[in-house]
C-alpha positions as CSV (number, residue, x, y, z in Angstrom):
1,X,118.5,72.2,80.9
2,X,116.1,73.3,77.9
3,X,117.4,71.2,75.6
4,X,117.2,68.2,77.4
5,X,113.5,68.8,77.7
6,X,113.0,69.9,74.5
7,X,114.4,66.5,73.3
8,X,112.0,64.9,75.5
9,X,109.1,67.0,74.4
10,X,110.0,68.8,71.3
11,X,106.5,70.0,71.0
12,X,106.7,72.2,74.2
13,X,106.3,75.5,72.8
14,X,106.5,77.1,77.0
15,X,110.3,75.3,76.9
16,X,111.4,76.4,73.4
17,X,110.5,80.2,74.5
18,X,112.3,79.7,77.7
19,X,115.2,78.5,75.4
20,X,115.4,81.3,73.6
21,X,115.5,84.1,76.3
22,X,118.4,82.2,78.0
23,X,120.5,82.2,74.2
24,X,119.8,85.8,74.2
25,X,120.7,86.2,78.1
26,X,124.0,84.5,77.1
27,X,124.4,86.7,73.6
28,X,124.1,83.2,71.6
29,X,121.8,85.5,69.3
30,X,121.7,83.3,66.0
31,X,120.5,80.4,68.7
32,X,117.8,82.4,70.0
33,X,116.1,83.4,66.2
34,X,116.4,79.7,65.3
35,X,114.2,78.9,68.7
36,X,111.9,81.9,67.6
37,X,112.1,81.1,64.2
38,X,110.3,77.4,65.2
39,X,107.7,79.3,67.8
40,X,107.1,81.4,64.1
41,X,106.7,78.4,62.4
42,X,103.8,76.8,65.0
43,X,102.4,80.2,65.4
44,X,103.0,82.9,62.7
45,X,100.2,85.1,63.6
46,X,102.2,85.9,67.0
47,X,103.5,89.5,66.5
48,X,105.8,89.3,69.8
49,X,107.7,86.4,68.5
50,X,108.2,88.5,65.1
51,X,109.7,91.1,67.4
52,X,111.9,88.7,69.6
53,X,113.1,87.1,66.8
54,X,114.3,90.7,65.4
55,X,115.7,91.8,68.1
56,X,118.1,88.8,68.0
57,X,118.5,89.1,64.3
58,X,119.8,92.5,64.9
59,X,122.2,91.4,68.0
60,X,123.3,89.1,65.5
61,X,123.6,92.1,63.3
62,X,121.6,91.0,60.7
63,X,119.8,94.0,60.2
64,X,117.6,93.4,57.0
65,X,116.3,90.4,58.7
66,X,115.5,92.2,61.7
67,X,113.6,94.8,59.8
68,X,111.9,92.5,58.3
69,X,110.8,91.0,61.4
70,X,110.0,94.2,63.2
71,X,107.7,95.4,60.1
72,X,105.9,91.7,60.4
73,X,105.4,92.3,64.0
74,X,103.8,95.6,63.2
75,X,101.9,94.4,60.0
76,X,100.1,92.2,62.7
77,X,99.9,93.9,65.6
78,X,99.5,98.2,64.1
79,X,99.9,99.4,67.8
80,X,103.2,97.4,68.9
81,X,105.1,100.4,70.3
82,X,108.3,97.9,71.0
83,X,108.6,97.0,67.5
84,X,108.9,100.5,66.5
85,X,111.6,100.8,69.0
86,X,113.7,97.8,67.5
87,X,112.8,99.6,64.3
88,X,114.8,102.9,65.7
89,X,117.4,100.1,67.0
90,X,118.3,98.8,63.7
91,X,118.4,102.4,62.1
92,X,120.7,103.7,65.1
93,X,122.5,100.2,64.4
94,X,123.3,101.4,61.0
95,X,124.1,104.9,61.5
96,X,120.7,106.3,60.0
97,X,119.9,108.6,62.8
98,X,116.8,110.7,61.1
99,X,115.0,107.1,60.6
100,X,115.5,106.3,63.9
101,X,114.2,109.6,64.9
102,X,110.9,108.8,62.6
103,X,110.2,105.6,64.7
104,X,110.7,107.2,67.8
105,X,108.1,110.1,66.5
106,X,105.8,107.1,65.8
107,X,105.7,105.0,69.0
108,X,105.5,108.3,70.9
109,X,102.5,109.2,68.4
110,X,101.0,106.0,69.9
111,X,102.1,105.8,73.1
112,X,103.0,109.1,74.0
113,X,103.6,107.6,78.1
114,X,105.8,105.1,78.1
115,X,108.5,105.0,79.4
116,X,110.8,102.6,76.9
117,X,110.4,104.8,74.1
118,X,111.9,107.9,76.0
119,X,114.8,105.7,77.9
120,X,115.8,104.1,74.4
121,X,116.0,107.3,72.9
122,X,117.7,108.7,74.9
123,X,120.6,106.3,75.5
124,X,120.7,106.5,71.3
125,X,120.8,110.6,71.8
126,X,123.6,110.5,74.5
127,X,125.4,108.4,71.9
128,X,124.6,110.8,69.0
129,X,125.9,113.6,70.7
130,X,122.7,115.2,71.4
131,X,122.8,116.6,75.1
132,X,119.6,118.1,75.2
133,X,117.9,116.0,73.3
134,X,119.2,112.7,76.2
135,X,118.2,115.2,78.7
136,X,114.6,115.8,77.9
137,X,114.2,111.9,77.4
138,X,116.2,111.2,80.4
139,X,113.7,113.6,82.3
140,X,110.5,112.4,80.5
141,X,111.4,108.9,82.3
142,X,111.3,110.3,85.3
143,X,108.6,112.3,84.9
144,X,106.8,108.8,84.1
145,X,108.9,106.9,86.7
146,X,110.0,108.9,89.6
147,X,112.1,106.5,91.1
148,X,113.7,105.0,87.7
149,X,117.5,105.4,89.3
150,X,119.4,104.4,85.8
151,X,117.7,107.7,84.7
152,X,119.1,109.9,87.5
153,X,122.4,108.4,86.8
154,X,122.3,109.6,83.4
155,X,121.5,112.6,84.3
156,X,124.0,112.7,87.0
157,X,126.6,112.2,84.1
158,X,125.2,114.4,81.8
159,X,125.7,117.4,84.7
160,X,122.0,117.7,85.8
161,X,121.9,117.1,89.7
162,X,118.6,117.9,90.7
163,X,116.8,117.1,87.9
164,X,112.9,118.9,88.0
């Protein structure tokens, strides 16, 4: 139990993490920012915390702070694809589809092959009700990852059987 150790040794940075990815494995999203808030707080120069800690602020749906924390993470770390991502997350979150689009453009600008940027987008696109637009992205992933299955699924459902 983490929090039996972390009573123990409330200075073990390795068991606080640990901590917070189970809260956020069981949804307990305002438990998991306060365990990255105190990782922040011992080391605030760590852009992934700053990220972690924003994607849990927005599962909490707390989206200001998670913007916040996303922009931190990217203030440190310029080239942190991911946090652009949870950038497009919180803008899809609150129905601002063009913004979302504009980090997606960005991370892609970065790093135009990987394979989270196009899978994220594309799972926001399906939602949108932008067909093609899923398709491409759902195809990009493949093209990146030929075996990713949860991309010829959604391509499956979106009518595309044999994708190229």
């Amino acid at each position: 139990d983490f929090t039996s150790a972390i009573a123990i040794d409330p200075f073990n940075l390795s068991v606080l993490k640990d901590r917070a990815l189970a809260y956020t494995k069981l949804g307990a999203h305002a438990k998991a920012a306060e365990d990255w808030s105190r990782l922040i707080a011992d080391q605030p120069t760590n852009d992934q915390y700053f990220r972690s800690r924003g994607t849990s602020l927005l599962a909490a749906g707390l989206h200001d702070r998670a913007l916040a924390d996303f922009d931190k993470s990217l203030e440190l770390n310029p080239g942190d694809v991911d946090a652009y991502i949870g950038r497009a997350a919180v803008h899809d979150s609150l129905g601002e589809q063009a913004q979302a689009r504009t980090e997606f453009e960005r991370a892609i600008a970065l790093k135009p092959g990987y394979l989270s940027i196009y899978w994220e987008r594309a799972v926001m696109a399906e939602r949108w009700g932008e067909q093609q637009l899923a398709i491409k992205d759902y195809e990009m992933v493949l093209k990146i990852n030929g075996v990713y299955s949860h991309a010829r699924k959604a391509l499956r459902r979106l009518g595309i059987e044999h994708p190229p």
